[in-house]
C-alpha positions in Angstrom: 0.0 0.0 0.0 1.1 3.0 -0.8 0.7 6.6 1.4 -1.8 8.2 0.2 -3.9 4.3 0.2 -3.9 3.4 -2.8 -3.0 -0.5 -4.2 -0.2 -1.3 -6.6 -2.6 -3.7 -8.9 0.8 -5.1 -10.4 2.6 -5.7 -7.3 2.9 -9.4 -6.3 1.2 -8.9 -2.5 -1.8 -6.3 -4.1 -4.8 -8.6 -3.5 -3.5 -9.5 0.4 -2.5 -5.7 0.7 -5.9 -4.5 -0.5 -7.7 -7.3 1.5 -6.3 -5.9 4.5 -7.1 -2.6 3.6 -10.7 -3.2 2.8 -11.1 -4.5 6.3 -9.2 -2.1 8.1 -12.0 0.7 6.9 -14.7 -1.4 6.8 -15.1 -1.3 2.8 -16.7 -4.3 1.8 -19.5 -4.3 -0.3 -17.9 -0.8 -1.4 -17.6 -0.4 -6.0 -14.0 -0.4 -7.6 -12.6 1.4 -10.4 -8.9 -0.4 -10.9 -6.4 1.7 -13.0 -4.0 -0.2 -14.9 -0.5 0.1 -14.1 1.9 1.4 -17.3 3.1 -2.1 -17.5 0.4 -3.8 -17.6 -1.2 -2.9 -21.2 -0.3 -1.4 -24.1 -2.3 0.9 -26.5 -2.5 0.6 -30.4 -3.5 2.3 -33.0 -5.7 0.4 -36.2 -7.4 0.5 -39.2 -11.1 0.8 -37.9 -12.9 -2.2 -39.0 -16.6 -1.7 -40.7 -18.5 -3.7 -38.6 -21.2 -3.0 -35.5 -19.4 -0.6 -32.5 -19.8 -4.2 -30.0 -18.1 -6.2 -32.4 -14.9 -4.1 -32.9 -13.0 -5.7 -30.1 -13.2 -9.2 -32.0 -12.8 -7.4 -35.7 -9.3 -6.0 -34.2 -7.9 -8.8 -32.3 -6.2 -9.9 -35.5 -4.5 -6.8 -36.8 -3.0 -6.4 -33.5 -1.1 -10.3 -33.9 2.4 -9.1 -34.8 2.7 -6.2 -32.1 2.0 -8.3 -29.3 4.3 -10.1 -27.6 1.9 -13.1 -26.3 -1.3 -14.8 -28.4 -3.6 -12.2 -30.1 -6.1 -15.1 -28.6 -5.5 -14.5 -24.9 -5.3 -10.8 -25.1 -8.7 -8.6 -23.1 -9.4 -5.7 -25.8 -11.6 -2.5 -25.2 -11.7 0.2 -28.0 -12.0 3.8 -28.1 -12.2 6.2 -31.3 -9.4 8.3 -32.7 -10.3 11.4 -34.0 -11.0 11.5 -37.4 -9.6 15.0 -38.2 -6.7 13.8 -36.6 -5.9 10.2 -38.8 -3.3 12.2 -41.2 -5.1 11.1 -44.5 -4.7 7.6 -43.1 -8.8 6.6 -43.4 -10.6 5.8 -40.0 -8.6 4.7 -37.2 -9.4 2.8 -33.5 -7.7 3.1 -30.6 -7.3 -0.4 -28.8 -6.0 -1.5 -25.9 -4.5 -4.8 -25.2 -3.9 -6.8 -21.8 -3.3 -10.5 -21.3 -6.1 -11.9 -20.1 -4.1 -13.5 -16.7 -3.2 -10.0 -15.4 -7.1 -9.0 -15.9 -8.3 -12.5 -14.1 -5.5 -11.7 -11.2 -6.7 -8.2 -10.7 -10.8 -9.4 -10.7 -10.2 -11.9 -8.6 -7.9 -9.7 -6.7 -10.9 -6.9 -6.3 -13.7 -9.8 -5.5 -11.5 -11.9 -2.8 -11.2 -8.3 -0.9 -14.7 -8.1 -0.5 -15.7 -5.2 -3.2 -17.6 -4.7 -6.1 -15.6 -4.2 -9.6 -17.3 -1.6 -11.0 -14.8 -0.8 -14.3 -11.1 -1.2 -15.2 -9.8 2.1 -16.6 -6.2 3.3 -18.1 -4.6 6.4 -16.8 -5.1 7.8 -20.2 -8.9 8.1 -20.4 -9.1 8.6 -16.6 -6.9 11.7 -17.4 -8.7 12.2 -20.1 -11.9 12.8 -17.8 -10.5 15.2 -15.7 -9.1 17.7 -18.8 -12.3 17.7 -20.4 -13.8 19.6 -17.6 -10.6 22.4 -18.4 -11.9 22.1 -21.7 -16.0 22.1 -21.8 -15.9 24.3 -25.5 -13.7 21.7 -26.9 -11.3 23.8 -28.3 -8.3 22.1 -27.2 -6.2 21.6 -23.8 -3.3 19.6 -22.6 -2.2 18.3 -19.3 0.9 16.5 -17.9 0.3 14.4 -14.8 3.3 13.2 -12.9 3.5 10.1 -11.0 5.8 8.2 -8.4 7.5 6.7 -11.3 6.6 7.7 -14.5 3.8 10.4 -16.3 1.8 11.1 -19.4 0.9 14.4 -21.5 -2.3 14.1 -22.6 -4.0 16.5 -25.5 -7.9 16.6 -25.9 -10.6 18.1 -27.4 -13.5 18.5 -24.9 -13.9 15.1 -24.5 -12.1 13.0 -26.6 -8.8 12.4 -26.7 -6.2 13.4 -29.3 -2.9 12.0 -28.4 -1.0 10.9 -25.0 2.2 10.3 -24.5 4.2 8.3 -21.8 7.0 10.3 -19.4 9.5 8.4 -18.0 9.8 10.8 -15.1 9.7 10.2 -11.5 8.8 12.3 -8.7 12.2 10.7 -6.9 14.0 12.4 -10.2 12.4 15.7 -9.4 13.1 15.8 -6.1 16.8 14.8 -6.0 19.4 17.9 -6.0 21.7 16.1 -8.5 19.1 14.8 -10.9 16.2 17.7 -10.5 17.7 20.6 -13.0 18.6 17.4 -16.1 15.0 15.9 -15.0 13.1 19.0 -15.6 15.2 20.1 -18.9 14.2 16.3 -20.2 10.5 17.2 -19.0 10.5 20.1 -21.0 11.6 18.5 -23.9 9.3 16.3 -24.3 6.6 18.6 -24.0 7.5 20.9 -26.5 8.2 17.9 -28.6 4.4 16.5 -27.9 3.0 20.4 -29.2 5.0 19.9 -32.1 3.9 16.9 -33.1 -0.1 17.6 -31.9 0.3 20.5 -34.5 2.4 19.3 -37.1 1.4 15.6 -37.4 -2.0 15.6 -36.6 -2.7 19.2 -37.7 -4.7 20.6 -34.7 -4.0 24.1 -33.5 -1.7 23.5 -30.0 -3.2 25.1 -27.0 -1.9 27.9 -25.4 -1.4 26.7 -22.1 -0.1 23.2 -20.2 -1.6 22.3 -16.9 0.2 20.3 -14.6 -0.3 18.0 -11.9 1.1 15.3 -9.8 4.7 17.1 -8.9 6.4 17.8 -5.2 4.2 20.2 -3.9 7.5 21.9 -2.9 8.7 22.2 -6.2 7.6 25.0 -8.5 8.0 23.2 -11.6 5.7 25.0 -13.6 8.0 28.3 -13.7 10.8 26.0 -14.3 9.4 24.8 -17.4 7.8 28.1 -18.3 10.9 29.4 -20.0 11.9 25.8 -21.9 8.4 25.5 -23.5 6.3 27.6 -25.9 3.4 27.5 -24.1 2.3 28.8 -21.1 2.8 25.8 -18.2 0.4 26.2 -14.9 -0.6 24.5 -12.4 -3.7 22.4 -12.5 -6.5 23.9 -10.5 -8.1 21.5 -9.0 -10.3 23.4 -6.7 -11.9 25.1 -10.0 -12.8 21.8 -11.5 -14.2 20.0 -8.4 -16.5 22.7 -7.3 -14.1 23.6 -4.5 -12.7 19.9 -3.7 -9.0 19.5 -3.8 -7.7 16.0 -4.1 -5.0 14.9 -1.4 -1.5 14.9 -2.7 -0.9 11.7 -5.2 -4.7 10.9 -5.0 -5.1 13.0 -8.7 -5.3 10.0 -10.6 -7.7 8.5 -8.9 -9.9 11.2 -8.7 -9.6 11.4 -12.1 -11.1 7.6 -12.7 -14.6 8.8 -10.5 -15.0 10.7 -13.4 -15.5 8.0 -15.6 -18.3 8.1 -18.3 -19.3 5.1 -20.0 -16.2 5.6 -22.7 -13.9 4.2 -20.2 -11.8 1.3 -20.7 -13.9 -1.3 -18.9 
């Protein structure tokens, strides 16, 4: 268990750990929303079939043979669209997202044997995607970068669909260290600045004008050290504005992000 309470899903003691958990605050019969971990799925982009929405899953499964590194047969696949103004003259495109179907049994199983109610599996990207749409209720384009203990993703969308999100393989441990913090955040930057390049230039969509950011050290004002490495503006994420007031304990952003789950979450 980590501090702020939440469950590694990956980690090889999760299901004891969030057994003990459950009963420690008297949670059973309580509903579940389980994010992925980064390592646990992998997202790819396909030709969109032409069949029924409920039957893309199975339509996909077998474009998706060669990128996998396990059985197209015993991968778990949910879909979700891809802009079409963003496909690059490439015709219509899915989104899918792969597991093996072990890691999805171990983490049901995992949830049920605690005592709780699964309610949906989600991925970090659509849970993120969640919270930015409500920066973004016009649709006329934000970003956000969310930092986590080990790693982070920039996220672009478009009121409520997303448009591209990118993986960060930056820590908070990075951040915070005096002899890896100034390298860290010049790496950061880059990749920002290479993400709005490449939301503008490759899939043609005007860039917004401002980053939001969330999930640093609270101690560390990272956004005005990025501010003068990146084209856009970078501030923080204003979490009070977009929860009516509510503002989510320190590492608890992504969870808070998956209670805002519609019906187009990874399930």
């Amino acid at each position: 268990m980590q501090a702020d309470g939440s469950v590694q899903s990956g980690s090889a003691d999760a299901g004891q750990t969030l057994e003990s958990l459950v009963n420690e605050q008297g949670l059973g019969g309580a509903r579940a929303r389980v994010v992925l971990g980064p390592d646990q799925y992998q997202i790819f982009q396909a030709e969109r079939p032409n069949v029924e929405p409920g039957e893309l899953a199975d339509a996909v499964r077998w474009k998706l043979g060669d990128l996998l590194d396990y059985p197209a047969s015993e991968a778990v696949i949910d879909t979700f669209p891809f802009p079409e103004d963003a496909s690059r003259d490439r015709g219509a495109l899915i989104n899918a997202v792969c597991a093996h179907q072990d890691r999805i049994r171990t983490i049901v199983d995992s949830v049920h044997e605690a005592g709780l109610e699964l309610e949906c599996i989600d991925i970090a990207e659509l849970a993120l995607r969640n919270l930015l749409a409500r920066a973004d209720p016009e649709g006329r384009g934000a970003a956000l970068v969310h930092l986590g203990r080990q790693s982070g993703h920039v996220i672009f969308c478009r009121g409520e669909v997303l448009y591209m999100a990118r993986r960060l393989d930056v820590s908070q441990a990075q951040l915070r260290d005096a002899t890896t913090q100034e390298q860290t955040v010049q790496d950061l930057a880059l990749e920002i600045q290479r993400s709005l390049d490449y939301y503008e230039s490759q899939l043609r969509q005007i860039p917004p004008s401002r980053v939001q950011l969330a999930g640093h050290p609270e101690a560390l004002p990272l956004a005005g050290m990025l501010n003068s490495e990146v084209t856009a503006e970078v501030v923080d994420l204003d979490w009070s504005a977009m929860l009516s007031g509510v503002t989510p304990a320190p590492g608890t952003g992504l969870a808070v992000a998956t209670l805002l789950a519609d019906d187009e979450g990874a399930r």
